[in-house]
mmJSON file of the N, C-alpha and C atoms, coordinates in Angstrom:
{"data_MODEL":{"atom_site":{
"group_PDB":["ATOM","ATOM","ATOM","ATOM","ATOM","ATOM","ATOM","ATOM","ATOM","ATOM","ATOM","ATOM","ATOM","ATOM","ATOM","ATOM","ATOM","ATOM","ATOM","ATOM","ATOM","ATOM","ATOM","ATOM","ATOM","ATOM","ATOM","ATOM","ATOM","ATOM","ATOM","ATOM","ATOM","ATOM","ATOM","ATOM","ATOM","ATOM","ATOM","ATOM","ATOM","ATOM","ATOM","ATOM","ATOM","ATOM","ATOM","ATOM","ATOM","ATOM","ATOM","ATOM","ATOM","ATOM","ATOM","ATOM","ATOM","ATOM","ATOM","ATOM","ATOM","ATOM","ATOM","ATOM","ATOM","ATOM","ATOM","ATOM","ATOM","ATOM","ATOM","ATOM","ATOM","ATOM","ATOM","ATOM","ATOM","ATOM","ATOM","ATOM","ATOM","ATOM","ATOM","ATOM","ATOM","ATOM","ATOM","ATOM","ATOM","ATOM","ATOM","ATOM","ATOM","ATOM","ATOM","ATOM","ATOM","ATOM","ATOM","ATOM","ATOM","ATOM","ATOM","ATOM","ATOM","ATOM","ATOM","ATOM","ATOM","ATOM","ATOM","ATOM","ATOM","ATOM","ATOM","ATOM","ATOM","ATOM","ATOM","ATOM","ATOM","ATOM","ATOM","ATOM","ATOM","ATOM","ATOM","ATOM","ATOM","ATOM","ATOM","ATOM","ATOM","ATOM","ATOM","ATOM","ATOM","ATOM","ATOM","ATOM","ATOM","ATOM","ATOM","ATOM","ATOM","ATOM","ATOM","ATOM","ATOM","ATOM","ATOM","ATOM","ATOM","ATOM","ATOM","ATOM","ATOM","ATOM","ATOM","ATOM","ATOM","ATOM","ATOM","ATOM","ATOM","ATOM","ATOM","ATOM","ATOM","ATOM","ATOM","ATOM","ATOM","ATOM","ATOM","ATOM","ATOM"],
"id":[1,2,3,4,5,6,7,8,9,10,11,12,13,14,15,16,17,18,19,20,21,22,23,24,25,26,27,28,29,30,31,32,33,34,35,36,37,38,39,40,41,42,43,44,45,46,47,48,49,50,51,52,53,54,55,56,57,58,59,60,61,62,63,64,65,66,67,68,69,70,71,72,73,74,75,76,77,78,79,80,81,82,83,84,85,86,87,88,89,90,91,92,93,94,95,96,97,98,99,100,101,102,103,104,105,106,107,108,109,110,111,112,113,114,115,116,117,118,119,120,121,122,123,124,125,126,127,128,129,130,131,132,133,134,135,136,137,138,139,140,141,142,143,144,145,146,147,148,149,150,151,152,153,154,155,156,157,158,159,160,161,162,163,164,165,166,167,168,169,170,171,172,173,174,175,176,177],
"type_symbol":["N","C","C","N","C","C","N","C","C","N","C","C","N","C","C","N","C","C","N","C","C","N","C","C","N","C","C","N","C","C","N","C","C","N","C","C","N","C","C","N","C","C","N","C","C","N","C","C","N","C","C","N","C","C","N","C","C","N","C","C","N","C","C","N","C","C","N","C","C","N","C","C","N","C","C","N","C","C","N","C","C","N","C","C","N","C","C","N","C","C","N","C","C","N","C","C","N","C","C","N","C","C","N","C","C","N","C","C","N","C","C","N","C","C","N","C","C","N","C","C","N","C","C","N","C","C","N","C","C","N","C","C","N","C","C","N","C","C","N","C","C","N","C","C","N","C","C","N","C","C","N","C","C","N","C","C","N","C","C","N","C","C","N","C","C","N","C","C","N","C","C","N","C","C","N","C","C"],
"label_atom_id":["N","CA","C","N","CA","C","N","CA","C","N","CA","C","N","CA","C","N","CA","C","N","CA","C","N","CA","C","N","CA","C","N","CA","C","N","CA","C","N","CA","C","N","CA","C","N","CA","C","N","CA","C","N","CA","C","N","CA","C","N","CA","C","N","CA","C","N","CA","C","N","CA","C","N","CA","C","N","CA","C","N","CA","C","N","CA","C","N","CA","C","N","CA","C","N","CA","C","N","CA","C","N","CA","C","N","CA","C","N","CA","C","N","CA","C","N","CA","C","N","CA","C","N","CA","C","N","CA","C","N","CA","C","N","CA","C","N","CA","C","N","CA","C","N","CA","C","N","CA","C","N","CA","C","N","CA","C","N","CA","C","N","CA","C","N","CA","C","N","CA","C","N","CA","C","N","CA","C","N","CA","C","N","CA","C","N","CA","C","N","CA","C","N","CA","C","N","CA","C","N","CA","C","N","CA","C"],
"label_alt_id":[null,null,null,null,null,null,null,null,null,null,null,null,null,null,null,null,null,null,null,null,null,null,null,null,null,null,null,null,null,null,null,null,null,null,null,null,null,null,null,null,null,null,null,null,null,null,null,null,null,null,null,null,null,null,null,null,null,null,null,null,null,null,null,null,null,null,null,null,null,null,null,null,null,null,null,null,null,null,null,null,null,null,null,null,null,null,null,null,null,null,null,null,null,null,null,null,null,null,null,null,null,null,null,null,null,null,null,null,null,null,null,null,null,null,null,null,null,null,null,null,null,null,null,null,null,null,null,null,null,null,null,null,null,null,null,null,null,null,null,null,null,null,null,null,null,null,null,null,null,null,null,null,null,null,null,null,null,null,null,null,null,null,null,null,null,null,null,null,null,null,null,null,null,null,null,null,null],
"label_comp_id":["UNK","UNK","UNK","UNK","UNK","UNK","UNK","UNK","UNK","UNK","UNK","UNK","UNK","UNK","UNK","UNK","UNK","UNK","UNK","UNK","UNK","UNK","UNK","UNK","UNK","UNK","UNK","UNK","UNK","UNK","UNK","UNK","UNK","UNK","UNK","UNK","UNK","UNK","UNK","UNK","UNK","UNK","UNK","UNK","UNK","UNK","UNK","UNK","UNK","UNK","UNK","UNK","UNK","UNK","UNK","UNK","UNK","UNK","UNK","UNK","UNK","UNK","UNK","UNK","UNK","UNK","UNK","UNK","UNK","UNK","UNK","UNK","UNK","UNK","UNK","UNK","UNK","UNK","UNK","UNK","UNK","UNK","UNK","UNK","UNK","UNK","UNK","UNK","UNK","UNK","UNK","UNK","UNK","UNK","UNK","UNK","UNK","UNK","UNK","UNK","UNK","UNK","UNK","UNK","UNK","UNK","UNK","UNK","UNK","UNK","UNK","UNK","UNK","UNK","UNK","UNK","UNK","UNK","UNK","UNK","UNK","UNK","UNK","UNK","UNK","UNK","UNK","UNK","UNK","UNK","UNK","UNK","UNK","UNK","UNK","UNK","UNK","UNK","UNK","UNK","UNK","UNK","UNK","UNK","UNK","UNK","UNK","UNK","UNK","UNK","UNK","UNK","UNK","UNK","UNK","UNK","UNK","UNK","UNK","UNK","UNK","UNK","UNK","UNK","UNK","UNK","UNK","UNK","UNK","UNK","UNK","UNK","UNK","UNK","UNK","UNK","UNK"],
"label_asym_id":["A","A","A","A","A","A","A","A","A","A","A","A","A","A","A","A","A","A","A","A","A","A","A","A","A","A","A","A","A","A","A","A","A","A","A","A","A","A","A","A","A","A","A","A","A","A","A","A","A","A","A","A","A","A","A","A","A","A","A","A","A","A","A","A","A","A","A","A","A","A","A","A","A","A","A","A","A","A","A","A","A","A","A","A","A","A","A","A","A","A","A","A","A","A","A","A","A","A","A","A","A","A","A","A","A","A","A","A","A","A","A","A","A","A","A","A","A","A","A","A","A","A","A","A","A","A","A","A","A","A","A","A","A","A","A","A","A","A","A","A","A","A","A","A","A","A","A","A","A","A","A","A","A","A","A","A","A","A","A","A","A","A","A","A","A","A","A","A","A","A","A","A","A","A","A","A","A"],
"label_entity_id":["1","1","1","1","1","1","1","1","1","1","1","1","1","1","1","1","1","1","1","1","1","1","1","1","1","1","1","1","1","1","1","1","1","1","1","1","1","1","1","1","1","1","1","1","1","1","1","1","1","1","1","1","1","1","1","1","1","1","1","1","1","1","1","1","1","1","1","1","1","1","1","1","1","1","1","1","1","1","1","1","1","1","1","1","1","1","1","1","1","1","1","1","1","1","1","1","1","1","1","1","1","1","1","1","1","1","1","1","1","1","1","1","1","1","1","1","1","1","1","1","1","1","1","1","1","1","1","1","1","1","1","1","1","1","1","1","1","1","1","1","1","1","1","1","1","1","1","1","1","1","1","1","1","1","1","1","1","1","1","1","1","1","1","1","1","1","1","1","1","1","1","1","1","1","1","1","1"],
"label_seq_id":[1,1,1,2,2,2,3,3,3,4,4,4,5,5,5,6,6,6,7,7,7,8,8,8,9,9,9,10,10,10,11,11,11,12,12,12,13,13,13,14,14,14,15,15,15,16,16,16,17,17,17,18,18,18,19,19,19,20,20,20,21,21,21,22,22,22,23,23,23,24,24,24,25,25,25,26,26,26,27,27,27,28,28,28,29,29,29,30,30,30,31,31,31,32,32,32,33,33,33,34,34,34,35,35,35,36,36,36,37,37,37,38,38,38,39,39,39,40,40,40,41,41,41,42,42,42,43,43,43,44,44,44,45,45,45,46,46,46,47,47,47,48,48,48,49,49,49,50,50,50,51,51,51,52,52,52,53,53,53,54,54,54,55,55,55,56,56,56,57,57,57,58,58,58,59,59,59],
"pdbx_PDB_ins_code":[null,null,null,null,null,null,null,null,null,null,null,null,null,null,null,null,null,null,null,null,null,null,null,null,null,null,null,null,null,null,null,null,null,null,null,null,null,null,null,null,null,null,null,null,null,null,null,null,null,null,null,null,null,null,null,null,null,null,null,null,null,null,null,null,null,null,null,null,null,null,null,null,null,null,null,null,null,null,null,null,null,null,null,null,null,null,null,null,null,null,null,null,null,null,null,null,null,null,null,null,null,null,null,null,null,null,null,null,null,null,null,null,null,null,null,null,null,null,null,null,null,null,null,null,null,null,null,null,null,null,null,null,null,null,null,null,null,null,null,null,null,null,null,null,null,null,null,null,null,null,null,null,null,null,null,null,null,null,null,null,null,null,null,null,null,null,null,null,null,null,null,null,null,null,null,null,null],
"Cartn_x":[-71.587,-70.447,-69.93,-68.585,-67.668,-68.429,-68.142,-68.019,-66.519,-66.765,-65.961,-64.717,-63.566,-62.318,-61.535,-61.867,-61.382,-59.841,-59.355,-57.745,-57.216,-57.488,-57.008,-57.004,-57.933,-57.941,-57.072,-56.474,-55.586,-53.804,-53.749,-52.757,-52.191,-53.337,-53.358,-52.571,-53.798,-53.377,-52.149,-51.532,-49.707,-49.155,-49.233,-48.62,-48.331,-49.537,-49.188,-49.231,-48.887,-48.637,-47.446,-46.722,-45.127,-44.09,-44.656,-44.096,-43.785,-42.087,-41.835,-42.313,-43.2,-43.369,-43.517,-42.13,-41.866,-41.447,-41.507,-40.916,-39.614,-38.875,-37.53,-37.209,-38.21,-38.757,-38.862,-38.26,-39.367,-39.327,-38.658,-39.061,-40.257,-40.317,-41.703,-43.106,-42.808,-43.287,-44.016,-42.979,-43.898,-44.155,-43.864,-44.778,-46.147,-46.457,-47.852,-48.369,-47.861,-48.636,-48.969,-47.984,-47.926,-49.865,-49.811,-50.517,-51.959,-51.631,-53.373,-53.433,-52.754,-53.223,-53.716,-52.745,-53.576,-55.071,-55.239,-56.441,-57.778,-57.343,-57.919,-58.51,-57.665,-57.76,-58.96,-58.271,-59.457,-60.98,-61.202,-62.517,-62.818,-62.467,-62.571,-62.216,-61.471,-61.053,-59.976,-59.578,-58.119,-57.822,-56.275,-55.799,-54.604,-54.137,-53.283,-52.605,-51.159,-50.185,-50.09,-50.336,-50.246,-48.97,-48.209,-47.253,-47.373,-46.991,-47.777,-46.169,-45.597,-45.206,-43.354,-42.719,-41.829,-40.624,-40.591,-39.368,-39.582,-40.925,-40.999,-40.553,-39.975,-40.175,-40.838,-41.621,-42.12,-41.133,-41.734,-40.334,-40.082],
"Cartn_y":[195.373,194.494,194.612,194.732,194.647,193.75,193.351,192.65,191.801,190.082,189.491,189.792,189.664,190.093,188.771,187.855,186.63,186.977,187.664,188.089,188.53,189.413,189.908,189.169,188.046,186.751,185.986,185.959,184.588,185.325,186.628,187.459,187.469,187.143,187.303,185.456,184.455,183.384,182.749,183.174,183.171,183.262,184.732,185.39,184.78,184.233,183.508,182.093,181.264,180.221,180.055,181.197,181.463,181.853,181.766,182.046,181.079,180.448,180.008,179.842,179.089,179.416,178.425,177.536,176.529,176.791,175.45,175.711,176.288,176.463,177.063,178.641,178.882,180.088,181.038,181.73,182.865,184.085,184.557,185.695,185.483,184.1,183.499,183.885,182.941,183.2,184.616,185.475,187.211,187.748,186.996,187.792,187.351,185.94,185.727,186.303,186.44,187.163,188.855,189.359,190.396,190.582,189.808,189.845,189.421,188.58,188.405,189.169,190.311,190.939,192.235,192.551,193.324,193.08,191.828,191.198,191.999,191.073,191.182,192.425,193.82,194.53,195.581,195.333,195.523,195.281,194.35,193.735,194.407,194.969,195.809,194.221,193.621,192.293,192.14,192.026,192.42,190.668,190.781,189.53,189.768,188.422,188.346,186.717,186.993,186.095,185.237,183.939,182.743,182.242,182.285,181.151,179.945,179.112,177.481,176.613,176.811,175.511,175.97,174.924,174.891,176.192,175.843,176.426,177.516,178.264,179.625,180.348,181.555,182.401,183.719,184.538,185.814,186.707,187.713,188.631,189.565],
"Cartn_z":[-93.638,-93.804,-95.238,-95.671,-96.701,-97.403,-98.644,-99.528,-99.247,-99.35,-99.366,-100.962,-100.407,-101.457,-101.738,-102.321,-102.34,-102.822,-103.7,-104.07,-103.056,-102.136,-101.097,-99.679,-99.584,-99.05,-99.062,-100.43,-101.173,-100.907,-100.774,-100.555,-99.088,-98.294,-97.107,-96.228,-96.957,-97.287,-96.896,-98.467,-98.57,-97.8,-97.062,-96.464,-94.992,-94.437,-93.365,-93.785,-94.472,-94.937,-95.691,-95.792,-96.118,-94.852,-93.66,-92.792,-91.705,-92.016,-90.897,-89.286,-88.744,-87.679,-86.605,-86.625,-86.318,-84.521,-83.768,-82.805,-82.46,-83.271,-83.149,-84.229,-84.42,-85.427,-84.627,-83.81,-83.031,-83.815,-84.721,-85.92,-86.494,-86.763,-87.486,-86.399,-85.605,-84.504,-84.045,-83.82,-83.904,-84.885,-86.309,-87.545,-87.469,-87.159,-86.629,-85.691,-85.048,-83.383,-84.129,-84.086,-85.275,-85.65,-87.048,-88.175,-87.522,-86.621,-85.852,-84.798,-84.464,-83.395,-84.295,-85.319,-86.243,-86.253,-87.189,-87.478,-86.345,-85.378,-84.404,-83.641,-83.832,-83.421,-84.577,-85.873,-86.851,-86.391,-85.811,-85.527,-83.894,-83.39,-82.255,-81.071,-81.335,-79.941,-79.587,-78.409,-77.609,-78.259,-77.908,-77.541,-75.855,-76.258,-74.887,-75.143,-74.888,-75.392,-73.407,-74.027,-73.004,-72.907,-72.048,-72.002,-71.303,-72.055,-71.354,-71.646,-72.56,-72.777,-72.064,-71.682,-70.546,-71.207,-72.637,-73.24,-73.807,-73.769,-73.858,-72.444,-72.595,-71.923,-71.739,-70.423,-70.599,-71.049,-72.058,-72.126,-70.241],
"occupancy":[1.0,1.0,1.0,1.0,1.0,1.0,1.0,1.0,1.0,1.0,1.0,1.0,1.0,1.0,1.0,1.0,1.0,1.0,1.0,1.0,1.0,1.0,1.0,1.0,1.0,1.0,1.0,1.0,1.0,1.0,1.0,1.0,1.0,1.0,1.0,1.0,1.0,1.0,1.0,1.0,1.0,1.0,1.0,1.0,1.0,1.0,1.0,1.0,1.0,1.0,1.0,1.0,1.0,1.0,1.0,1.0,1.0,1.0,1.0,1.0,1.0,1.0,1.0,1.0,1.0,1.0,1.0,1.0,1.0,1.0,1.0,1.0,1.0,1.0,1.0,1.0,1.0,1.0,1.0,1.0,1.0,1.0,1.0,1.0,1.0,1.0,1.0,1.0,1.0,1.0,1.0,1.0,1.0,1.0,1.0,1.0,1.0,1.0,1.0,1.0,1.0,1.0,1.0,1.0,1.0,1.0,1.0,1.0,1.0,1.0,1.0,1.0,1.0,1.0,1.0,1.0,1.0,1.0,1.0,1.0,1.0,1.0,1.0,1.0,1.0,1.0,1.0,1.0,1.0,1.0,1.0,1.0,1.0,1.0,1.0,1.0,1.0,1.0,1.0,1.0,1.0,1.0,1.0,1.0,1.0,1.0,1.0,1.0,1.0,1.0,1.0,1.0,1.0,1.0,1.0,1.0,1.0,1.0,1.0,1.0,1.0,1.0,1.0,1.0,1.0,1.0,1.0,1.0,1.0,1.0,1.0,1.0,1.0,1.0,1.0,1.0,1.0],
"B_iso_or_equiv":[0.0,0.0,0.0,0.0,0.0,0.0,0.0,0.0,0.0,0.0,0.0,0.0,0.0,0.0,0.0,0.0,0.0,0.0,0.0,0.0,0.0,0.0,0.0,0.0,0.0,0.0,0.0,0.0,0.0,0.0,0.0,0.0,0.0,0.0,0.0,0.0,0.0,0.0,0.0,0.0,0.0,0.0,0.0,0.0,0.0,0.0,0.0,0.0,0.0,0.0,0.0,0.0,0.0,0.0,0.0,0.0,0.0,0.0,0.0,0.0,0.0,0.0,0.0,0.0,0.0,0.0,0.0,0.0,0.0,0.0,0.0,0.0,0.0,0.0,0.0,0.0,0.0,0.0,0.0,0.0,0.0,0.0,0.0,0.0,0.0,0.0,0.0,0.0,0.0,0.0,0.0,0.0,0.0,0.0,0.0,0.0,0.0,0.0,0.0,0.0,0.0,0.0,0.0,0.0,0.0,0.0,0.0,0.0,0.0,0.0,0.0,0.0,0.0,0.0,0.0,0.0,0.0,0.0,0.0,0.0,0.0,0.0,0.0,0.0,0.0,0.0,0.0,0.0,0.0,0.0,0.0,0.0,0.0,0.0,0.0,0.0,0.0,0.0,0.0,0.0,0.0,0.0,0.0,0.0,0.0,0.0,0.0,0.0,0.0,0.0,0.0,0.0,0.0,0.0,0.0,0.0,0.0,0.0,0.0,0.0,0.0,0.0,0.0,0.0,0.0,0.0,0.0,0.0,0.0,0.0,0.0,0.0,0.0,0.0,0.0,0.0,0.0],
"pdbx_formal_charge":[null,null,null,null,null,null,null,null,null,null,null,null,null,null,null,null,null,null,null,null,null,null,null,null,null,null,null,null,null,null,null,null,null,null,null,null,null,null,null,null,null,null,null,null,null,null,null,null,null,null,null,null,null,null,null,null,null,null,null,null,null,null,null,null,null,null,null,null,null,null,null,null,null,null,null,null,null,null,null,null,null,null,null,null,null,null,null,null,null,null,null,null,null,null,null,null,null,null,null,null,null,null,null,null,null,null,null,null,null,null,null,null,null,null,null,null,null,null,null,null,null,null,null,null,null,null,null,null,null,null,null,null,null,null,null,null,null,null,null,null,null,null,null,null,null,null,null,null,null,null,null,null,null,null,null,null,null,null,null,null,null,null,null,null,null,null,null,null,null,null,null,null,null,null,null,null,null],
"auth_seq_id":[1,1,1,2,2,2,3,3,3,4,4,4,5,5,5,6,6,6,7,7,7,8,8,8,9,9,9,10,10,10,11,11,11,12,12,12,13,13,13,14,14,14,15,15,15,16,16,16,17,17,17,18,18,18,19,19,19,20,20,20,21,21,21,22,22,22,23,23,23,24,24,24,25,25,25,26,26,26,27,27,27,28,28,28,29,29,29,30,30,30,31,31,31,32,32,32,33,33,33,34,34,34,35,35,35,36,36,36,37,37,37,38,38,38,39,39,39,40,40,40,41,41,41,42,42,42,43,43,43,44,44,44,45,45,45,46,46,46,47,47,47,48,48,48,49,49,49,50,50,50,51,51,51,52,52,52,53,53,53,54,54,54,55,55,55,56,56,56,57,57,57,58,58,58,59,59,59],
"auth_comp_id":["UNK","UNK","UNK","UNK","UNK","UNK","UNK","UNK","UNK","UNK","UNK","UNK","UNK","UNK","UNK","UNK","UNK","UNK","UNK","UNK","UNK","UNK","UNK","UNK","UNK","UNK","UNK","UNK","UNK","UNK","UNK","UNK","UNK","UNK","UNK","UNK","UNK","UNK","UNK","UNK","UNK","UNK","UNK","UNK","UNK","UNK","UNK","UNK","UNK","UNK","UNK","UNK","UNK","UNK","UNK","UNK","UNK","UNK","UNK","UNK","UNK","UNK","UNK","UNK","UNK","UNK","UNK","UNK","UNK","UNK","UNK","UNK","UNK","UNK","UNK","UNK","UNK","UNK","UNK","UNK","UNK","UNK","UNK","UNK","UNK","UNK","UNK","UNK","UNK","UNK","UNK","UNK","UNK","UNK","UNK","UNK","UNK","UNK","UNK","UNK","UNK","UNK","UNK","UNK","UNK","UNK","UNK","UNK","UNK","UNK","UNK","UNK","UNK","UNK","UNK","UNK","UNK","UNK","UNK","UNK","UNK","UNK","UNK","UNK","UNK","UNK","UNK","UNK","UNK","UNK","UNK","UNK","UNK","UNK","UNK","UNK","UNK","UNK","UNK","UNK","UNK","UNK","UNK","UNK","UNK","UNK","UNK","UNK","UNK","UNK","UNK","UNK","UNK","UNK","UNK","UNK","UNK","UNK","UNK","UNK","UNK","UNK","UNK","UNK","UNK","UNK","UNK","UNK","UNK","UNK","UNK","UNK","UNK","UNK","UNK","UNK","UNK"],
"auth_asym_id":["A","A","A","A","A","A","A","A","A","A","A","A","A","A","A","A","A","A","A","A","A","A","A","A","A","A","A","A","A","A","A","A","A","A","A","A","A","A","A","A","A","A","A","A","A","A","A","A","A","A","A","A","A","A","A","A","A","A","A","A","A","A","A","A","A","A","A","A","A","A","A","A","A","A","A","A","A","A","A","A","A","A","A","A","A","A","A","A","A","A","A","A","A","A","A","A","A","A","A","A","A","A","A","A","A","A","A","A","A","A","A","A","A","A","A","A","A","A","A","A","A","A","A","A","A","A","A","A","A","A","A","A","A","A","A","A","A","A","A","A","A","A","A","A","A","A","A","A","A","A","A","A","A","A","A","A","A","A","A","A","A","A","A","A","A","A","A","A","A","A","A","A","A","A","A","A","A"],
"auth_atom_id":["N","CA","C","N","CA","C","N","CA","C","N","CA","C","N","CA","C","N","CA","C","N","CA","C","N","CA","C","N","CA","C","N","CA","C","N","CA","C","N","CA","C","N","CA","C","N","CA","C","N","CA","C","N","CA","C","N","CA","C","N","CA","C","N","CA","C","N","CA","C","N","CA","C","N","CA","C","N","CA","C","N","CA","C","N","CA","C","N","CA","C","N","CA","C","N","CA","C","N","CA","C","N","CA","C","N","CA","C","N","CA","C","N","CA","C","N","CA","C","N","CA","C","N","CA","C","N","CA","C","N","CA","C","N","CA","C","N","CA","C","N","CA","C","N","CA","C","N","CA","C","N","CA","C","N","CA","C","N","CA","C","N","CA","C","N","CA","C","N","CA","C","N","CA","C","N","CA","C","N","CA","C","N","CA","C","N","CA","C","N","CA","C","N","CA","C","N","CA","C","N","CA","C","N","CA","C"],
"pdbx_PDB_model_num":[1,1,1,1,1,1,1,1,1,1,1,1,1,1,1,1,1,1,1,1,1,1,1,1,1,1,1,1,1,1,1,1,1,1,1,1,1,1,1,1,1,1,1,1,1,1,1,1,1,1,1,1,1,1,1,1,1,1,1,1,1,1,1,1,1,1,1,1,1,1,1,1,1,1,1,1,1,1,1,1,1,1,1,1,1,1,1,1,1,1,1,1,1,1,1,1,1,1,1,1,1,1,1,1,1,1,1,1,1,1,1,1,1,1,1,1,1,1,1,1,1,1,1,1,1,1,1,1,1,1,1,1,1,1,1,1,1,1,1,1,1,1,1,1,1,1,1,1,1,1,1,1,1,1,1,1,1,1,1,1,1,1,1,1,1,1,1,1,1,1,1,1,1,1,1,1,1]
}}}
């Protein structure tokens, strides 16, 4: 395992904590989905996008 990178942590941070990602955001919205499917995929783990709530739609 890496060595923890606390600067590159704090970079990371920002980055999704600077990002609009409000209910009426959907740019915001897929820069998150985005950035944790990255994440995620780094770590060898699928994801998969839920739609639940009335006013989303599937693409």
């Amino acid at each position: 395992m890496n060595n923890f990178n606390l600067e590159k942590y704090l970079e990371e941070l920002t980055y999704i904590c600077s990002i609009d990602s409000g209910k009426t955001n959907i740019k915001g919205k897929i820069k998150l989905i985005n950035y944790f499917e990255k994440k995620f995929k780094q770590l060898n783990l699928t994801t998969a996008i839920e739609y639940y709530q009335d006013d989303i739609t599937s693409p």
